[in-house]
C-alpha positions, 0 to 999 in steps of 0.5 A, spaced: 520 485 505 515 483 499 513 477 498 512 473 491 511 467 489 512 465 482 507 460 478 509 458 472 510 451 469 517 452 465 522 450 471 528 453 467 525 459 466 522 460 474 530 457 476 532 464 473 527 469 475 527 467 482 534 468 482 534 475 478 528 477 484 531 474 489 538 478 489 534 485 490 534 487 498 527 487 498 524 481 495 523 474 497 521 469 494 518 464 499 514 459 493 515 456 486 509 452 483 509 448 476 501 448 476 495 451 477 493 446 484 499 448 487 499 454 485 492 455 490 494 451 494 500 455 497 497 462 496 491 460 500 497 457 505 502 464 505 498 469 502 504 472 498 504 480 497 505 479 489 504 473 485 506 472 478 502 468 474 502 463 468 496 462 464 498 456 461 499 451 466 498 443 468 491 441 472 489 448 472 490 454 467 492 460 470 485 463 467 482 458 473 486 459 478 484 467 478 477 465 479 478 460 485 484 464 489 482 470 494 483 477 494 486 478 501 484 485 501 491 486 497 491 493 491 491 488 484 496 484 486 497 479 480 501 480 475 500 476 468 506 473 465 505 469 459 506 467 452 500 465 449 496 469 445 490 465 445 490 465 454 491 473 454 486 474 449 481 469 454 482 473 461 475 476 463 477 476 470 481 481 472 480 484 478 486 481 481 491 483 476 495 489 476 498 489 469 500 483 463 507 482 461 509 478 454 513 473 453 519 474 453 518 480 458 522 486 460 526 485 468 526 491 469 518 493 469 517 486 473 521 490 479 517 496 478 510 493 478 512 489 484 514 495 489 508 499 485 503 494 489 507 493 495 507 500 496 500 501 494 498 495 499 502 500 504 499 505 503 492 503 504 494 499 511 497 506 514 490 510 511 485 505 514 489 506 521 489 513 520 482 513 519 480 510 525 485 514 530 482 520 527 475 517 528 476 515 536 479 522 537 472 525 533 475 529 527 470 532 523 471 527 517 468 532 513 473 538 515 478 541 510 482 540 516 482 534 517 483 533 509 489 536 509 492 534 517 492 527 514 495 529 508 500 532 511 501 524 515 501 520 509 506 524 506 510 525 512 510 517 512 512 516 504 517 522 505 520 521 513 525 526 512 521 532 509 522 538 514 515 542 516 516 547 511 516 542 505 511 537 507 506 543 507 508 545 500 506 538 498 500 538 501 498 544 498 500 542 490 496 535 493 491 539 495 490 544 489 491 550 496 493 557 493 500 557 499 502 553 504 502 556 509 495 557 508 495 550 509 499 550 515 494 555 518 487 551 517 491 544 521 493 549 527 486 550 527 483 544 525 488 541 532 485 547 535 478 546 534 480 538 538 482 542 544 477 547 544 472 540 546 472 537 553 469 531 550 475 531 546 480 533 549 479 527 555 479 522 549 485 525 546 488 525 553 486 518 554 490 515 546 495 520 547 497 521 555 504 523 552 500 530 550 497 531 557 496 538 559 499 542 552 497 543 546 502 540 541 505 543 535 502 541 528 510 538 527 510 533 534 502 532 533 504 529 526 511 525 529 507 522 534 501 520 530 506 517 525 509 513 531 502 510 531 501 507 525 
């Protein structure tokens, strides 16, 4: 579920895109504001996936707003929606902002650029996991192996009904690699160099104990790490 919050001084026009936002299955407006206070004060509070701003408003303007709120280590999650010609032109603070959107704006573009920063989001959590699952097992980080075994991970993550065969051939487009079994061959031996150390087989025993004494499959390797995340 996304979270959005909606910062906006016109009451009529906040009533109807909340309502339009909130009849999608994956939303949820959890806040509205009319002004720049509590526009900070409630994103501070409740840290919304997705914030649609605003620049011309009371107390504070939505361009004050951006330079006092934090990031919360969220991809560009602001959206700017504005009519004012003279407040687009006076952004300079952009690191925040995803994209801008004139008044009147399309509907259509507002969902898809809310799921674009949802998923961005999720996408950069699953990979920091995966960063320090592969760091503790001691994964040579620098290995074409490496690189692509996860790959195959994140993809599977995005595409979870995708049979072996096709996650290896989008690894391979992903990768630019000339075959995908080529591609399958490097992570069976990329799990095979984990195996082949003492070391790391007594710390992938103590993180996994499902694989207590066998070598899995590239397929059951991926399966199970996905369980992880």
């Amino acid at each position: 579920m996304t979270k959005i919050m909606i910062a906006d001084d016109n009451i009529e026009a906040t009533k109807h895109l909340s309502y339009i936002l909130s009849k999608e299955v994956d939303f949820e407006i959890i806040n509205v504001s009319h002004n720049g206070l509590d526009t900070i004060k409630y994103y501070k509070e409740l840290q919304p996936d997705v914030l649609l701003l605003d620049l011309n408003m009371p107390s504070l303007s939505g361009l004050e707003v951006l330079d006092i709120i934090p990031e919360y280590d969220k991809s560009r999650n602001i959206i700017i929606i504005s009519g004012s010609a003279y407040f687009r032109s006076k952004l300079c603070n952009i690191d925040k902002i995803k994209t801008i959107y004139q008044k009147p704006y399309d509907i259509n573009c507002i969902k898809n650029t809310i799921r674009e920063i949802k998923n961005i989001n999720i996408t950069d959590t699953i990979k920091s996991k995966l960063d320090k699952i592969f760091c503790e097992l001691q994964f040579d980080p620098f290995s074409k192996g490496t690189k692509l075994l996860k790959s195959a991970i994140l993809i599977s993550y995005q595409y979870p009904y995708l049979k072996l065969d096709n996650i290896m051939e989008k690894v391979k487009i992903q990768n630019n690699e000339k075959n995908a079994k080529t591609v399958h061959s490097i992570i069976d031996k990329q799990l095979d160099s984990l195996y082949s150390s003492k070391r790391n087989l007594d710390i992938f025993c103590k993180r996994f104990p499902y694989f207590y004494g066998f070598k899995p499959t590239t397929s059951r390797f991926i399966k199970y790490i996905l369980s992880c995340l």
